[in-house]
N, CA, C and O atoms as a DFTB+ gen file, in Angstrom:
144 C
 N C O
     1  1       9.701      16.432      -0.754
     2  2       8.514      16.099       0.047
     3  2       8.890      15.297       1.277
     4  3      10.012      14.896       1.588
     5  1       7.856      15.155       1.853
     6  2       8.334      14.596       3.514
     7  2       8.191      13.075       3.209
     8  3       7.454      12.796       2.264
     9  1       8.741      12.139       3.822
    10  2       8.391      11.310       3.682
    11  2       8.035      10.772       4.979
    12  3       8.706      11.056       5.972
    13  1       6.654       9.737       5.057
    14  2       6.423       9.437       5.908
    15  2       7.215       8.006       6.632
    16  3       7.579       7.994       7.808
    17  1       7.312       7.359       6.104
    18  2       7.849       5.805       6.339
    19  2       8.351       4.868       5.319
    20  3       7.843       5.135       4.229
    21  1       9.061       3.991       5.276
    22  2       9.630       3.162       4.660
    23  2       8.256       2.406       4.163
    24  3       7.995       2.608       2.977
    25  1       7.619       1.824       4.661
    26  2       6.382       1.062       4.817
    27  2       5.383       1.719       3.737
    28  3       5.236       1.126       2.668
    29  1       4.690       2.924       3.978
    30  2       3.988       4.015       3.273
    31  2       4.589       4.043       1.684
    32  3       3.682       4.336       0.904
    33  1       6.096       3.776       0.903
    34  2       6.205       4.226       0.430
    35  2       6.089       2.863      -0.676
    36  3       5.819       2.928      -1.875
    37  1       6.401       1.561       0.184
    38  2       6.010       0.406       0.126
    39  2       4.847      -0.160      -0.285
    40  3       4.585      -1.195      -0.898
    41  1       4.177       0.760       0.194
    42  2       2.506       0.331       0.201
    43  2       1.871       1.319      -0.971
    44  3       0.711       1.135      -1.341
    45  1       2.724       2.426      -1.565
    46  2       2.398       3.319      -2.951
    47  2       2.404       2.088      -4.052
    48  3       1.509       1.757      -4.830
    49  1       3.982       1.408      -3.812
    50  2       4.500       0.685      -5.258
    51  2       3.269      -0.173      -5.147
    52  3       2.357      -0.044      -5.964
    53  1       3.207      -1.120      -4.078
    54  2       2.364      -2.209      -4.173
    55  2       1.078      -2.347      -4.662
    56  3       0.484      -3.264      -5.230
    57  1       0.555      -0.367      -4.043
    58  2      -1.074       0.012      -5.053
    59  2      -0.788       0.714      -6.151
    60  3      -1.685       1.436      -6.586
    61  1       0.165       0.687      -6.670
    62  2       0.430       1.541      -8.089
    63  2       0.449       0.118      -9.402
    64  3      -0.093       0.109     -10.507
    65  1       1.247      -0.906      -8.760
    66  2       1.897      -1.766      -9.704
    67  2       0.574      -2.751      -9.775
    68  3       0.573      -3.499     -10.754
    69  1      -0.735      -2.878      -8.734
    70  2      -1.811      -3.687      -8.382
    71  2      -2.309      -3.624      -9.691
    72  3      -2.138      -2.678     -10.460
    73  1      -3.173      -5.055     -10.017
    74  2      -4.177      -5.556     -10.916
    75  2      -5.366      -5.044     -10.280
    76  3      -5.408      -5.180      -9.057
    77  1      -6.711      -4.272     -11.067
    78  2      -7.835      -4.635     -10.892
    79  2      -8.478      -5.902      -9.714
    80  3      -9.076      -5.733      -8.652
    81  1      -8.201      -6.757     -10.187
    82  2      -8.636      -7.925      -9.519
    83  2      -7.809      -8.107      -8.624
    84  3      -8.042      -9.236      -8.191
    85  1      -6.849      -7.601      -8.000
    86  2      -6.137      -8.189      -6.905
    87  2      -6.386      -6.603      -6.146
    88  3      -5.583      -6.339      -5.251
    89  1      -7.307      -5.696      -6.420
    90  2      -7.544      -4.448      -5.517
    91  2      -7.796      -4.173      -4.309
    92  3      -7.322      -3.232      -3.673
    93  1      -8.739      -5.175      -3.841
    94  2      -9.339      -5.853      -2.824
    95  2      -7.929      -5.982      -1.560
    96  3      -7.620      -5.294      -0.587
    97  1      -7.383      -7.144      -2.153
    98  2      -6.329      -7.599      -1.428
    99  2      -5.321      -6.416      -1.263
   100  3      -4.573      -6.375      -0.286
   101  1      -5.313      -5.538      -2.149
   102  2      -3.934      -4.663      -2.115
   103  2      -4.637      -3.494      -0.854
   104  3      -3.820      -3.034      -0.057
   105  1      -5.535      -3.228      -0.768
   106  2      -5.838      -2.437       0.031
   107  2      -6.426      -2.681       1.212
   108  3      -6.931      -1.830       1.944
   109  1      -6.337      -4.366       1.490
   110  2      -6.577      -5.111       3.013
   111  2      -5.131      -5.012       3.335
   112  3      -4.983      -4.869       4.549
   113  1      -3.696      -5.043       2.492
   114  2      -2.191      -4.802       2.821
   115  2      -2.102      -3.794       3.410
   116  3      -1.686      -3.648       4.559
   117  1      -2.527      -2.911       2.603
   118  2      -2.337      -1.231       3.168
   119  2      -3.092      -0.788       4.486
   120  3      -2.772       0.175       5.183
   121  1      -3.957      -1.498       4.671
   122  2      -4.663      -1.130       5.892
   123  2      -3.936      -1.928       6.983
   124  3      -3.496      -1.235       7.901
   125  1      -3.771      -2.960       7.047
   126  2      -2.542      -3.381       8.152
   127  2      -1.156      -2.829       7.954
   128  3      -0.410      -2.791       8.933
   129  1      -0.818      -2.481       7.009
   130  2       0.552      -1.674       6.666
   131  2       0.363      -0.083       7.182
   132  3       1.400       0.544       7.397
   133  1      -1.031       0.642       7.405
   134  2      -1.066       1.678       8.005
   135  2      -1.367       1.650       9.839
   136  3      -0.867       2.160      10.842
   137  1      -2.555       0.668       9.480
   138  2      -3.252       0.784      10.791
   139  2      -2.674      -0.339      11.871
   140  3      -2.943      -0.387      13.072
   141  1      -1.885      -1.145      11.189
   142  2      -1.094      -2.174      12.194
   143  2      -1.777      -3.315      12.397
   144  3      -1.315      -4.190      13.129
């Protein structure tokens, strides 16, 4: 598969390995980790 970025693949582990309760936060990461 293609990979997109070092960062992107970064930001899988970080929402894979995420708590429930820390969901919020994991996906305010990913949105500055995508959108800058």
């Amino acid at each position: 598969m293609h990979r997109m970025c070092e960062a992107h693949d970064i930001m899988n582990a970080k929402l894979f390995a995420c708590k429930n309760a820390d969901f919020a936060k994991c996906i305010e990461c990913a949105k500055h980790m995508i959108y800058g």
